[in-house]
N, C-alpha and C positions, 0 to 999 in steps of 0.2 A: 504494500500500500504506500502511495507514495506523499510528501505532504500536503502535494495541489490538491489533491484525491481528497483527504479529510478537507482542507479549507474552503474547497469548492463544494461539497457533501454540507458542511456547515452553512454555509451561505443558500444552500440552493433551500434546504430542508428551512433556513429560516425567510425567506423571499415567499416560501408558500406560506407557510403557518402565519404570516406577518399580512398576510395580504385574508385567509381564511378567517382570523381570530375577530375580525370587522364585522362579522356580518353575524357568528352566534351572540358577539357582544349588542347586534342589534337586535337582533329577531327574540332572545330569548326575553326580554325587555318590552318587545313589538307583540309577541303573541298573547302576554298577560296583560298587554293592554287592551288589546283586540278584545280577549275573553271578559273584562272587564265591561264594557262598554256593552257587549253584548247581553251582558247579566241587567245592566241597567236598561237598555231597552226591553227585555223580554219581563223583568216587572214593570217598571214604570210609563212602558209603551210609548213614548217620546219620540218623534222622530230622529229629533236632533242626535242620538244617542245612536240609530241605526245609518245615518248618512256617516258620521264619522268616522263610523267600524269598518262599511261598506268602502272608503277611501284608504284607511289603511290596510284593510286585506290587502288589497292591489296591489301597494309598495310593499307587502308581506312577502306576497307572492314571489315576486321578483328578487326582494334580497335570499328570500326561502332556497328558491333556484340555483341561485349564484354559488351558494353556501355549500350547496350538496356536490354542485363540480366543481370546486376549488379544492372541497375537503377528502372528495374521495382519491386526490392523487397522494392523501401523507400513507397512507397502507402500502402505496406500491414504492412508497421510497425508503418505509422498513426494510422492505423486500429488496431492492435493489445496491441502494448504500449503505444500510444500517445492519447487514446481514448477522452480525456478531453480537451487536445487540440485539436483533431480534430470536437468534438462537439460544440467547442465554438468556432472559427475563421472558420468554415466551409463555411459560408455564404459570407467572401469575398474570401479563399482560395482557397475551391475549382473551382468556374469558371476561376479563374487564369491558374491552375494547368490544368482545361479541353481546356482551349485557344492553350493550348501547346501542348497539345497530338491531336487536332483538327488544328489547324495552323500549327503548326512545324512538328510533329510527323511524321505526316501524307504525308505532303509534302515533307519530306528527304523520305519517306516509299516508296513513288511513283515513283520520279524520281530514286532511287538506281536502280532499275532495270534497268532502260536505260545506266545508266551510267555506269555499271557496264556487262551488255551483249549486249549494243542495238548497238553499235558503225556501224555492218554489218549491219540493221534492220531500221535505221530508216536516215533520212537527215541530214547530218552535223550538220546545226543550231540547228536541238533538240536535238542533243547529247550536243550540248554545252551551249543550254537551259538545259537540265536535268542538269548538269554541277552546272549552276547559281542555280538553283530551290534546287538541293541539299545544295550548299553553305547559300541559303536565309534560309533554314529551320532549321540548325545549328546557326543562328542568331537571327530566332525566338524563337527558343524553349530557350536562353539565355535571350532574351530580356522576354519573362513570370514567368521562372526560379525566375529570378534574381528580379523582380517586387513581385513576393511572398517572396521571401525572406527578400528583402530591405520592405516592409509592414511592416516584424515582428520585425528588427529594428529599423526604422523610423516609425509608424503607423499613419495614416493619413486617413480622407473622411469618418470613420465612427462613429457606435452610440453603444451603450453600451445598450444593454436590457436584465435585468434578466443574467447576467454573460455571453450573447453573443454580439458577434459582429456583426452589420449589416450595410451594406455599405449606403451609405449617396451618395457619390460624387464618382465614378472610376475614373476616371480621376487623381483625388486626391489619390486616391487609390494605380493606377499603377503608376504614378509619384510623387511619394512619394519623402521626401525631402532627401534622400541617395541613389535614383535609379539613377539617373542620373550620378553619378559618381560610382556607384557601379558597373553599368553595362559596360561603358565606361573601366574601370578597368581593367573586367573582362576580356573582350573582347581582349582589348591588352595583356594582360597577357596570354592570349591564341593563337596569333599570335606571341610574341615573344618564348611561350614553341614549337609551329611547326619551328619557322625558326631556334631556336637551334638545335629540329632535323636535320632536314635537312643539317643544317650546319657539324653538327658528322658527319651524311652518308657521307656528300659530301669528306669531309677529311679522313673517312675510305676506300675509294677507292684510294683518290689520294696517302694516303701514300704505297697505294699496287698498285701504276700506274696502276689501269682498272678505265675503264669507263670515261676517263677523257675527252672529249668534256661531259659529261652529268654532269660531277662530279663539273666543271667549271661552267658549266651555276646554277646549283642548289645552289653553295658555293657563287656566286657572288646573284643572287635573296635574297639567305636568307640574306646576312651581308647585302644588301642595305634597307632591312626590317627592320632590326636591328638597324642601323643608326638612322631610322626615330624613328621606336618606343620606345628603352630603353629610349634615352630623354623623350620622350612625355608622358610615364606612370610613370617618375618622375614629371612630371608636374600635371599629374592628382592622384599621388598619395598625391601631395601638397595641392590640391584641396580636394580630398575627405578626410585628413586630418582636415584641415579647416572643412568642413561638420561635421566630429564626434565629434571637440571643440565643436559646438554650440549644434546638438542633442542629444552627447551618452558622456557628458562632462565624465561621472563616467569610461569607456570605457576607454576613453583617458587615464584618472586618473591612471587606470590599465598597461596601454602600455609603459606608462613613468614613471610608479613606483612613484606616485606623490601623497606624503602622506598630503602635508597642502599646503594651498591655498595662492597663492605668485605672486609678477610681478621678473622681472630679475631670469627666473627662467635656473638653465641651462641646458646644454643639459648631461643626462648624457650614458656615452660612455659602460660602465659595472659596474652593482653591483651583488649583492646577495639580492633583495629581502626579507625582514623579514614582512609575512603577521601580525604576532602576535604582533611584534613590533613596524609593523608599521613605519618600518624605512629601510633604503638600507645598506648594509653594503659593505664595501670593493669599494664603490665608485669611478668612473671615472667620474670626470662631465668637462663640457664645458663651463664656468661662459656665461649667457645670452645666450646662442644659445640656448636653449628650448624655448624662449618666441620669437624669435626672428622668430624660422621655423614654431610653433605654430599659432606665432599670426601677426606673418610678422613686430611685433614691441620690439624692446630690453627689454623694459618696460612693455610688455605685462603681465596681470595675466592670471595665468591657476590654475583652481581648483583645490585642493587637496583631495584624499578619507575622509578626515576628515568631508568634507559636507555632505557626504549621513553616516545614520547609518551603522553598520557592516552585518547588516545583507543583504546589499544591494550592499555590494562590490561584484566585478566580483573577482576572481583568480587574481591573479598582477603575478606571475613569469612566467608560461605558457606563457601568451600574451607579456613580457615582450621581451621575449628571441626570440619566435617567430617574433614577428616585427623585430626586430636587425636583424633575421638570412633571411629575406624575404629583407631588404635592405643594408644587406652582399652582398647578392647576386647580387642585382642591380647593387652594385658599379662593381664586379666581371663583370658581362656586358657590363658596359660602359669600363672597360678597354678593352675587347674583339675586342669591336667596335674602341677603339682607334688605339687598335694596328694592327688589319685589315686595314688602313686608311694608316699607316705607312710602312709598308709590299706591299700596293697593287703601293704606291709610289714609292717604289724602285725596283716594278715589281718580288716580292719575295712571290705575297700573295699565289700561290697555289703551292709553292717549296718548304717551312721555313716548314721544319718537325714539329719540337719545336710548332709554332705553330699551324700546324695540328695535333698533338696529345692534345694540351689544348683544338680544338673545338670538338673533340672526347671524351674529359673528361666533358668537358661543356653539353653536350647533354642532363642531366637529371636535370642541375639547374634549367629549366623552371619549373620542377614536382616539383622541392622541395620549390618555390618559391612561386605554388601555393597553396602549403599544408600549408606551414607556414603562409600565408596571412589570409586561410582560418582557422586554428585558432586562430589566433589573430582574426578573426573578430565575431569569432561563442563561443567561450570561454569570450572573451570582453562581449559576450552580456549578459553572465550570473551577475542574475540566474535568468532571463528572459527569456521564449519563443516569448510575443508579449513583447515589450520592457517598462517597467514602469508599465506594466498593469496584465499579466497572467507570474506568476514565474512558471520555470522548473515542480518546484515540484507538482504543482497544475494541471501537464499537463499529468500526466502519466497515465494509465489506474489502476483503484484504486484495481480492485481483481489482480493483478499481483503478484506474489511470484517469489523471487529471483531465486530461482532453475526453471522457467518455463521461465523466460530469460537466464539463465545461460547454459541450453541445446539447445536452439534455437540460441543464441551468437555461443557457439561450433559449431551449424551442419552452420551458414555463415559461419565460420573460414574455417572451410574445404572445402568448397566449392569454395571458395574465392581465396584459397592456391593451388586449381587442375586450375582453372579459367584461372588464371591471371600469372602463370608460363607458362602454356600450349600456352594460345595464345602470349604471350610474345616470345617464343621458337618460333613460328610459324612467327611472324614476323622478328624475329635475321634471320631464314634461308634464308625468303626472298631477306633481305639487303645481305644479302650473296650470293646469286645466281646473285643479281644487276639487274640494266634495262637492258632487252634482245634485246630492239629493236623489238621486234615480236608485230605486229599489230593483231587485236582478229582472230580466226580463222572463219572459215566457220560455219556455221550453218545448221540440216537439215532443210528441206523446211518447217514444222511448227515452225520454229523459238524458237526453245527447243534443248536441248543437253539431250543425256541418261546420264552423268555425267556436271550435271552444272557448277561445277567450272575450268571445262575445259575451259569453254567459256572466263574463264579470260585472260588477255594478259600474261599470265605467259606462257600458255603454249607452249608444243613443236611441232612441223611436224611431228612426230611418234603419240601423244597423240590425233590428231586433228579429231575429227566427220566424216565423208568423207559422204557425199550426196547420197542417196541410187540410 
């Protein structure tokens, strides 16, 4: 194996995931919104509540799509450059990985259809079951996701035989000592990347006065979503903090640029990383607030990289700057949420332009908050695949030659680059057309369209089926 082979392997493997990770951070956020809104129209029978639902299926649909081929090329890249890891973690991984495409998978696979054509076709409550059924399966498939992943940096429940891993305890396994906050995490992080959206949309209509009873009810749901959960995933980002002192101390070590092992440690605000030197340069620090958020004590000691050898440190600047710019953004949130509070006080929250153009600017810090978390957290763990036990380099398939990832890296690139502008475009025009208010059309009497996306609520009275 040669070194271009792992670097190119490493790049290509994080170009997909970095481009997939987009869209479960939306949809899983999207679908419990969707089921939301459908619970509210199916009691309180409001339109307003079925036109909404009815607009973001659509863009459900579409980012739903997108999701499923992007994601289904990370299996074929265990399989191709990751051969060694996948030979050796196989025995707990893959049932994990098959939970999810059998539980989750499966279950968003089945109900889309209803939810997405059956509205004329079937009784209220299973449209708004399909509704739930879809939102549950966008949960599962995060709750196994996330349990394979938290294994590989937490590992826990099993046995070590002949250079494989064989499970002992599931249990131990899937609630491993970082899933619990990992998944918790994620989850909010993915309800607050939907209710940013939503919150843009809602404020790019009102600054162009359309749609506003829908534009209203959508701007006030998301900011009261908001409310609740930017605090709360500063809570739990405190928490799974505390989780990575104790398990992924060298991790930490990384995040906080924290070359020797101290109590009163501080917090610091920026530097420049020197991995050679082994020292920060151009320093901001904060005397004792590191040990203070760290360890919830002034006095607290946090390890320094000096504990583990060199060849054992993770990257320290990547993860460094990443973390800063994933709790940049937080803070950028909780102002949002402030000033919504303030604004909705003086009965100015859907007038104050100013601030409807920040929540239209705001609409993609959710994505960028997940990208950066998710490096700091996949860069931290290096140069580990299972964490302390199978390094990177030991994971890559061993006949690989650089130039045989370097071409297959090219032909994702472009594929990736026709992908993800196209359906992106597809959904900008959507938000552009807006909620129409049009409930799904008629169906012919086998309950098929000769043009299926007609059956979406998108469409128009000239476009509609007519019953032969």
């Amino acid at each position: 194996m040669s070194p271009s082979a792992l670097i190119l392997s490493r790049l290509q493997f994080a170009w997909v995931i970095a481009w997939h990770i987009l869209l479960p951070a939306f949809t899983i956020g999207l679908a419990s919104y969707i089921a939301v809104l459908e619970v509210l129209f199916f009691w309180r029978r409001e339109k307003i509540y079925l036109t909404v639902s009815s607009f973001w299926t659509k863009i459900f649909a579409v980012s739903f799509g997108m999701g499923v081929v992007s994601g289904i090329v990370m299996p074929f890249l265990f399989g191709t450059n990751w051969s060694r890891f996948s030979d050796a973690t196989a025995n707990v991984l893959a049932p994990l990985f098959a939970y999810e495409g059998l539980m989750a998978f499966f279950l968003e696979a089945a109900f889309l259809g209803v939810l997405l054509f059956g509205r004329k076709l079937v009784p209220a409550w299973a449209h708004v079951l399909a509704a739930l059924m879809v939102a549950g399966g966008t949960l599962l498939s995060a709750f196994w996701i996330l349990a394979a992943n938290s294994w590989m940096q937490t590992p826990a429940g099993f046995e070590l035989v002949n250079g494989r891993f064989f499970p002992k305890d599931w249990l131990q396994i899937i609630f491993n000592p970082s899933f619990p906050y990992r998944l918790a995490h994620m989850v909010v992080a993915s309800y607050i990347t939907t209710a940013l959206v939503v919150l843009g949309v809602a404020a790019f209509y009102l600054r162009r006065n359309r749609f506003l009873s829908e534009s209203r009810l959508m701007m006030s749901m998301a900011l009261g979503l908001l409310t609740i959960l930017v605090p709360l995933q500063v809570l739990i980002g405190d928490l799974h903090g505390r989780n990575t002192l104790e398990y992924q101390p060298a991790k930490l070590a990384a995040i906080e640029a924290r070359w020797t092992t101290a109590s009163h440690v501080p917090l610091t605000l920026f530097a420049l990383p020197d991995r050679q030197a082994a020292k920060n340069r151009y320093a901001l620090d904060v005397p004792d607030l590191g040990s203070l958020i760290l360890t919830h004590d002034r006095n607290g000691t946090v390890r320094g990289l000096e504990d583990w050898p060199r060849s054992e440190w993770p990257p320290v600047a990547l993860p460094f700057f990443t973390f800063r710019i994933m709790v940049g953004i937080a803070v950028l949130m909780l102002i949002l949420v402030v000033a919504s509070w303030w604004l909705r006080a003086r009965g100015r929250l859907y007038t104050a332009r100013g601030f409807l153009r920040l929540c239209e600017l705001a609409s993609p810090l959710g994505f960028l908050a997940v990208l950066a978390g998710w490096i700091t957290t996949e860069v931290g763990r290096q140069p580990w695949t299972v964490y302390g036990l199978l390094r990177t380099a030991d994971s890559v398939s061993p006949s690989l030659t650089g130039t045989d990832v370097a071409l297959s890296l090219a032909g994702y690139a472009v594929v990736y680059l026709i992908i993800y502008p196209v359906g992106i475009r597809h959904m900008y025009r959507t938000v552009q057309r807006g909620p129409s208010g049009e409930t799904q059309p008629e169906l012919i009497e086998s309950g098929l369209s000769e043009r299926p996306i007609q059956a979406l609520p998108s469409a128009t009275a000239t476009d509609r089926e007519t019953p032969p």
